[in-house]
C-alpha positions in Angstrom: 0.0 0.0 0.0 1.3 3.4 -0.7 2.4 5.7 2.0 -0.7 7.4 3.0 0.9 10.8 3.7 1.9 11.1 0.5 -0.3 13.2 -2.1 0.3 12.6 -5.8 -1.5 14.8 -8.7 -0.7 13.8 -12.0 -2.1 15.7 -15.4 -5.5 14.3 -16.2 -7.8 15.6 -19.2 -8.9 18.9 -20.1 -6.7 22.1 -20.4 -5.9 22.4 -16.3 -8.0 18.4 -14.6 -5.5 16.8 -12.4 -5.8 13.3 -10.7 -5.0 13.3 -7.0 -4.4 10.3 -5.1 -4.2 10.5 -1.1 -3.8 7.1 0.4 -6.7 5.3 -1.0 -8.9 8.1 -2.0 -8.9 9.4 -5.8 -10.8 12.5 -6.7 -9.8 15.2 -9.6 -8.9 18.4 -9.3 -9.6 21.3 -11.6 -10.2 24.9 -12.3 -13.8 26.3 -12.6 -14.9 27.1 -16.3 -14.8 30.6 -15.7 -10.9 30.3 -15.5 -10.7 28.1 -18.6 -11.2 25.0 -17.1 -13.7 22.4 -17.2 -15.1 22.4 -13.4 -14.6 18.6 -13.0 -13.7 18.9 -9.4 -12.3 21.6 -6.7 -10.1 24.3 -7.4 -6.6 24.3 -5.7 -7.8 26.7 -3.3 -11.2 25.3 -2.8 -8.8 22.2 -1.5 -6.8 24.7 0.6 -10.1 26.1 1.9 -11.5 22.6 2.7 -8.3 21.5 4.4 -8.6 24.3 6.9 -12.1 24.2 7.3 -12.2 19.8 8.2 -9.4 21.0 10.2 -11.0 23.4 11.9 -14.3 21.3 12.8 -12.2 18.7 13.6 -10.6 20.0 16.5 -13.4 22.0 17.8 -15.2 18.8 18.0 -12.2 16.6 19.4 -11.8 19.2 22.1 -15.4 19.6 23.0 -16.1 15.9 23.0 -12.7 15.7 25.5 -14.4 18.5 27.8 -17.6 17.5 27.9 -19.1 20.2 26.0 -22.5 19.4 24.4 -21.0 20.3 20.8 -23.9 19.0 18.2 -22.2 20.2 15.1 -20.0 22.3 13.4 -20.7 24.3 10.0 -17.9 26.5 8.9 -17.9 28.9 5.3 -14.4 30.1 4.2 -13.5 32.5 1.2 -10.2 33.4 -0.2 -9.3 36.8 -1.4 -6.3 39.2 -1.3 -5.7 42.6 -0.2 -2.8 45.4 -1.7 -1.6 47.1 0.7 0.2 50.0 0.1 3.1 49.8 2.2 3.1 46.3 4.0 5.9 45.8 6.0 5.3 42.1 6.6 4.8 41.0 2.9 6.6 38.6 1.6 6.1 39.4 -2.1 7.0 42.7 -4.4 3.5 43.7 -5.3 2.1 44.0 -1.5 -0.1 41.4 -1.5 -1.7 39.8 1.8 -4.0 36.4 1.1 -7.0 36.9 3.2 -8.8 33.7 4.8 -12.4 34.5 6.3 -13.6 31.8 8.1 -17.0 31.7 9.4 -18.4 29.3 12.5 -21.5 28.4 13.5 -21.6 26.1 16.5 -24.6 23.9 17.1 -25.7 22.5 20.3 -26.9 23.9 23.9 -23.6 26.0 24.8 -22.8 28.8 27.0 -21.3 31.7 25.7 -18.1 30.6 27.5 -17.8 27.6 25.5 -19.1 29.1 22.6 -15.5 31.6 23.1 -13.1 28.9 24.3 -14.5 26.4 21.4 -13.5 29.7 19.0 -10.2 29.8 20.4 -9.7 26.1 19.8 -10.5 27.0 15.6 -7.2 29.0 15.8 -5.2 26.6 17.0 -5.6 24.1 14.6 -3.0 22.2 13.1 -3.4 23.3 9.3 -4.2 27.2 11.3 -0.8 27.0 12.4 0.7 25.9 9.3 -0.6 28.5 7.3 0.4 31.3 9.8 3.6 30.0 9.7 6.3 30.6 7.4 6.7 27.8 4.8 9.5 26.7 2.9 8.4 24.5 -0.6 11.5 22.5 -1.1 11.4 21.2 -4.8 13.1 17.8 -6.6 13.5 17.4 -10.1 12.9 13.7 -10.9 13.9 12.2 -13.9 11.9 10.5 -16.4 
């Protein structure tokens, strides 16, 4: 069996469809036809979006079901966009350019408004959170044919 942490995308048909493999799981990727593609599956930052969004749920329901907190459900809506900013001294790019997440939660179940807050901090601190506030290096290989 292949190494399950390992995701593979290989070209697939149409001008921009790409196969992706993770473990056992095969689904395509692809670019909506707005951008020239064909719409056959999720955008690459629809998958980024869904990453941090299971993510997200995820935690907020391993941490409530650890407390005891009678967390029903979990339904989360994120966008991407960018901002320019005119002088960002944080950017890590020529143009000024800051990629903007918004994340919206909505918490089901009987909760106080204390867990309602402590169950919002949890949504920062999850794993994929962190790795995208963090600074990440993309180390490439060129493989031979």
């Amino acid at each position: 069996m292949a190494n399950p942490s390992i995701v593979s995308v290989e070209s697939a048909s149409g001008k921009f469809q790409q196969t992706v493999r993770v473990g056992k799981h095969v689904f395509l990727a692809d670019e909506p036809e707005s951008f020239g593609g064909d719409d056959t599956g999720p955008s690459p930052y629809d998958l980024l979006l869904a990453a941090l969004g299971a993510c997200t749920s995820m935690t907020m329901k391993m941490y409530a079901d650890r407390k005891g907190i009678p967390l029903e459900g979990v339904h989360i809506e994120l966008e991407h966009s960018r901002d320019h900013v005119a002088d960002c001294a944080t950017c890590n790019n020529d143009d000024n350019r800051i990629d903007v997440i918004d994340r919206s939660i909505t918490l089901h179940g009987d909760l106080t408004e204390e867990q309602r807050q402590k169950l919002m901090e949890i949504a920062g601190k999850c794993p994929v959170h962190r790795t995208l506030e963090n600074r990440i290096d993309i180390h490439e290989i060129l493989v031979g044919a």
